[in-house]
MARBA-3410 file (N, C-alpha, C, O; in Angstrom, 1 decimal):
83
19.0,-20.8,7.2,19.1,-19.7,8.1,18.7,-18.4,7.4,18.1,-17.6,8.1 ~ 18.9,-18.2,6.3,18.4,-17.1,5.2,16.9,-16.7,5.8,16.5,-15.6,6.2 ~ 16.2,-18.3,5.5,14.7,-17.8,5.4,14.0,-17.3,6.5,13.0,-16.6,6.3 ~ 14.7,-17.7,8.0,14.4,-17.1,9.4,14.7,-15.2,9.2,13.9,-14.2,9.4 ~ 16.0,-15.3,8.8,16.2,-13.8,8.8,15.0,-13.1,7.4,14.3,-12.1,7.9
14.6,-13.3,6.0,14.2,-13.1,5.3,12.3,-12.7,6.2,11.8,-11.6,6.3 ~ 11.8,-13.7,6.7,10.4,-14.1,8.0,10.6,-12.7,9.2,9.7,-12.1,9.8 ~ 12.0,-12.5,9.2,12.2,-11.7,10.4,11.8,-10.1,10.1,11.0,-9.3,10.5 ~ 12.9,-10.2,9.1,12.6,-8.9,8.6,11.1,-8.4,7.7,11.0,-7.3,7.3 ~ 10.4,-9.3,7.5,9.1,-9.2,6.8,8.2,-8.7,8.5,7.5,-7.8,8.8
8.6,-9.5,9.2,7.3,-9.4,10.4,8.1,-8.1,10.9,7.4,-7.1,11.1 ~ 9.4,-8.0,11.3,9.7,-6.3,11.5,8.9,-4.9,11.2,8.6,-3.9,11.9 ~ 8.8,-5.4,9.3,8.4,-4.6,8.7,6.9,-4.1,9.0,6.6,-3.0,9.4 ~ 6.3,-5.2,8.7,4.9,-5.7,9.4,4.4,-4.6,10.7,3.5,-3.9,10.6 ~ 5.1,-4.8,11.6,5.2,-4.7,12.9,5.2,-2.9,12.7,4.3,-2.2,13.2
6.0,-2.6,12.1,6.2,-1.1,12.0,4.9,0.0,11.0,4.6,1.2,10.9 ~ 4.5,-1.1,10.6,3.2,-0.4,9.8,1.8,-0.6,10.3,1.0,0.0,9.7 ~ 1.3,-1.4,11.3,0.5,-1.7,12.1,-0.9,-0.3,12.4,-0.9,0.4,13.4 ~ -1.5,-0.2,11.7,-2.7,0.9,11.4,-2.6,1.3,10.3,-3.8,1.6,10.0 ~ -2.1,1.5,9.5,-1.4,2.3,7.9,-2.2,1.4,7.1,-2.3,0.1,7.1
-2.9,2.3,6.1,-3.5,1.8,5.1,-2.7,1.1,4.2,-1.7,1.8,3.9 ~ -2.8,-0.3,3.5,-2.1,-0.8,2.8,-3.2,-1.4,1.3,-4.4,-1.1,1.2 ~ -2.6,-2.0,0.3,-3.4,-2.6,-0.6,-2.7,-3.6,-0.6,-1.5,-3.7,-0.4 ~ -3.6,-4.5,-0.9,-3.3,-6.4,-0.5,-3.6,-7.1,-2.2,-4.6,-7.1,-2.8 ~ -2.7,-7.4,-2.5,-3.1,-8.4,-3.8,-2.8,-9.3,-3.6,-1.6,-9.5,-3.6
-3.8,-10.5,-3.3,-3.1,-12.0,-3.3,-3.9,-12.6,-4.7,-4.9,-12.2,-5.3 ~ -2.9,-13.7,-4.8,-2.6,-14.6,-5.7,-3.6,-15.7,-6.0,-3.2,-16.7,-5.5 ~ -4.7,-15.7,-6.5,-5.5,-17.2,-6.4,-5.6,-18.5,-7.7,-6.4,-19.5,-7.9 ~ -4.4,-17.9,-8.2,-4.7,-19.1,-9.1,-3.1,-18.5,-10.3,-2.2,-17.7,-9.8 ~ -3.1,-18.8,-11.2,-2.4,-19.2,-12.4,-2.8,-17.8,-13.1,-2.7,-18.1,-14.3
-3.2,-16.9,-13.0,-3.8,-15.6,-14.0,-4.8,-14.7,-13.3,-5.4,-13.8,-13.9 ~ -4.9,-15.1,-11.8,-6.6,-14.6,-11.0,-5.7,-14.1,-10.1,-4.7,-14.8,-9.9 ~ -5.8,-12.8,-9.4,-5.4,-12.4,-8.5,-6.2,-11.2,-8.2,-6.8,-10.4,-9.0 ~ -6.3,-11.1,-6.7,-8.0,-10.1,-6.2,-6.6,-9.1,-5.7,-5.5,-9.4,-5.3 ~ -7.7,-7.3,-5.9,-6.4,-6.7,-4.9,-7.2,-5.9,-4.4,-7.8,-5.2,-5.2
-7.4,-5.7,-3.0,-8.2,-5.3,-1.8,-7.8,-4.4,-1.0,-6.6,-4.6,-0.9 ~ -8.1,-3.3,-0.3,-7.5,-2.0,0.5,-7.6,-2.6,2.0,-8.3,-3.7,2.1 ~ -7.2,-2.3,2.8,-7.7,-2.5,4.3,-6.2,-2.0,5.1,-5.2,-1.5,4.5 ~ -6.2,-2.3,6.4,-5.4,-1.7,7.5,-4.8,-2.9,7.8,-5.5,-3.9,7.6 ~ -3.5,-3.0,8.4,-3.0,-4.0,9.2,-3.2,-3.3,10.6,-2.9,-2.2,11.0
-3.9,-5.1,11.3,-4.9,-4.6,12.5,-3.6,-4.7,13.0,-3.1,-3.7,13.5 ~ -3.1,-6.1,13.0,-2.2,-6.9,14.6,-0.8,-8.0,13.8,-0.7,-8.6,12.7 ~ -0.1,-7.9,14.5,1.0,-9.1,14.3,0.9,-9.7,15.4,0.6,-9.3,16.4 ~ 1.3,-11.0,15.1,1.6,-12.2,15.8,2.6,-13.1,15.7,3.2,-12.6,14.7 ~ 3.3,-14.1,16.1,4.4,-14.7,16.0,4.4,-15.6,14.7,5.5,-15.9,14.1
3.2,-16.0,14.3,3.4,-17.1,13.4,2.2,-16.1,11.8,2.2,-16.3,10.6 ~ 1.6,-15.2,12.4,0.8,-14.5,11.2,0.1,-13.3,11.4,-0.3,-13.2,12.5 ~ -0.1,-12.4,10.6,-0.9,-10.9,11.2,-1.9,-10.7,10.3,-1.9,-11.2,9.1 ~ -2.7,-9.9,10.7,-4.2,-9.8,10.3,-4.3,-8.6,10.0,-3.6,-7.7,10.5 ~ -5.3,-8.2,8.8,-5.8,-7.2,8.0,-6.9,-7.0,8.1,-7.6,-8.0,8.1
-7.5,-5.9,8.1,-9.1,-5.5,8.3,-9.5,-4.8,6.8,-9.1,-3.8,6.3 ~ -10.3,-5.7,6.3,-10.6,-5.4,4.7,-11.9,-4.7,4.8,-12.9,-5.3,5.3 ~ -11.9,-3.3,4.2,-13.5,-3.0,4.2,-13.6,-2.6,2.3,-12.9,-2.0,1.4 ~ -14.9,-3.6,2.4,-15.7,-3.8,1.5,-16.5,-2.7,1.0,-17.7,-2.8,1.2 ~ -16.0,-1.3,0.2,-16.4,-0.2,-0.2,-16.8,-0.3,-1.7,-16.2,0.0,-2.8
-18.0,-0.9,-1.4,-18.8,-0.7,-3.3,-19.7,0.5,-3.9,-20.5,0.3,-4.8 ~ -19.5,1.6,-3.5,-20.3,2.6,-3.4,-21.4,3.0,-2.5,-22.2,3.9,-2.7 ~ -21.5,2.0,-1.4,-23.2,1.8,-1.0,-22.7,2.8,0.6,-21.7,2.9,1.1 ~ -24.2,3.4,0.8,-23.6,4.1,2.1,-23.1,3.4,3.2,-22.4,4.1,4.1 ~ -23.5,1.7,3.4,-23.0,0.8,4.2,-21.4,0.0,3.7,-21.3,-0.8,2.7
-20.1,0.4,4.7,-19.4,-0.6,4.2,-18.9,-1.8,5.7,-18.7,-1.6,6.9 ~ -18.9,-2.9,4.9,-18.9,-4.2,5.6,-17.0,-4.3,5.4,-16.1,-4.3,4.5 ~ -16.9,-4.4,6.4,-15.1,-4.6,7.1,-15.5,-6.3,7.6,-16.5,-6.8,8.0 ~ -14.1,-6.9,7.2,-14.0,-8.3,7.5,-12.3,-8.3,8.0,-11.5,-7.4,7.6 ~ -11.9,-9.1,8.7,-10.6,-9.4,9.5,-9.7,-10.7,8.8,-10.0,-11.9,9.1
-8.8,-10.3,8.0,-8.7,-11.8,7.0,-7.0,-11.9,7.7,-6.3,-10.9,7.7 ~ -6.6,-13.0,8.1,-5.3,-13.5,8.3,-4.3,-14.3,7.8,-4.4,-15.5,7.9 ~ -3.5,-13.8,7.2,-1.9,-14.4,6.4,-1.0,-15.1,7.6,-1.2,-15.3,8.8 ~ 0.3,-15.5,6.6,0.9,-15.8,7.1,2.4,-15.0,6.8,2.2,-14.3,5.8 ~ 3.5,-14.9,7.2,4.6,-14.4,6.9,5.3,-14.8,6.0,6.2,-14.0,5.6
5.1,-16.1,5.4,5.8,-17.1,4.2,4.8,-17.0,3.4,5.0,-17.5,2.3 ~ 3.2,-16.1,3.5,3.3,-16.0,2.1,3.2,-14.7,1.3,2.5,-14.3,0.4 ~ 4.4,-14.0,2.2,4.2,-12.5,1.5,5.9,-13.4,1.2,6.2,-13.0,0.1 ~ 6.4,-13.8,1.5,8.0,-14.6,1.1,8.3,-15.4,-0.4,9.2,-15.3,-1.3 ~ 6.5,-16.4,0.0,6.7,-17.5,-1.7,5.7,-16.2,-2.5,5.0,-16.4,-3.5
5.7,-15.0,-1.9,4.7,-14.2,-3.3,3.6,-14.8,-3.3,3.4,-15.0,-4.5 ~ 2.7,-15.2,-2.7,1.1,-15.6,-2.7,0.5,-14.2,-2.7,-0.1,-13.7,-3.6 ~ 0.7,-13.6,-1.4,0.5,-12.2,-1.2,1.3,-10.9,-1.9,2.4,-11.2,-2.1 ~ 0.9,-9.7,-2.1,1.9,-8.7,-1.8,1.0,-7.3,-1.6,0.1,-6.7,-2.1 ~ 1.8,-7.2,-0.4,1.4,-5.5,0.3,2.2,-4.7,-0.1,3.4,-4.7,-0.2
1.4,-3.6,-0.3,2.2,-2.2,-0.4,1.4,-0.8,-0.3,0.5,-0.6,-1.0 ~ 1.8,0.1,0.4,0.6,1.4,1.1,0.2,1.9,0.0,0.8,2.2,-1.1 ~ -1.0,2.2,0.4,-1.9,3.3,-1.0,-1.9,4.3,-0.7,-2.4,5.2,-1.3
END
């Protein structure tokens, strides 16, 4: 019952920051972890989506829509926090 309330209050959270710039570092391996700026676009019941834009200095920046889940900002795969 812990981990429903622990899921609950993550997607609350979630829910409450929905436009706000955040920075995203997820986890891809044993020592590799990428950490990325973007907006949280939307929540959903089972996962919510982030709009990552791709800002390499160039006057063109390319935005992509990448989607999580709420268990893995829980097992730490992910972690968000505002820039």
């Amino acid at each position: 019952m812990e981990k429903k309330d622990e899921l609950l209050q993550i997607r609350t959270a979630l829910e409450l920051n929905v436009g706000k710039r955040v920075c995203l570092t997820a986890r891809k391996g044993k020592k590799k972890s990428v950490v990325r700026q973007g907006t949280i676009e939307n929540t959903f019941p089972s996962i919510f989506t982030v709009k990552i834009e791709n800002g390499n200095g160039c006057a063109t920046r390319t935005s992509r829509i990448v989607s999580y889940s709420y268990t893995d900002i829980l097992t730490k795969a992910i972690e968000i926090a505002q820039c």
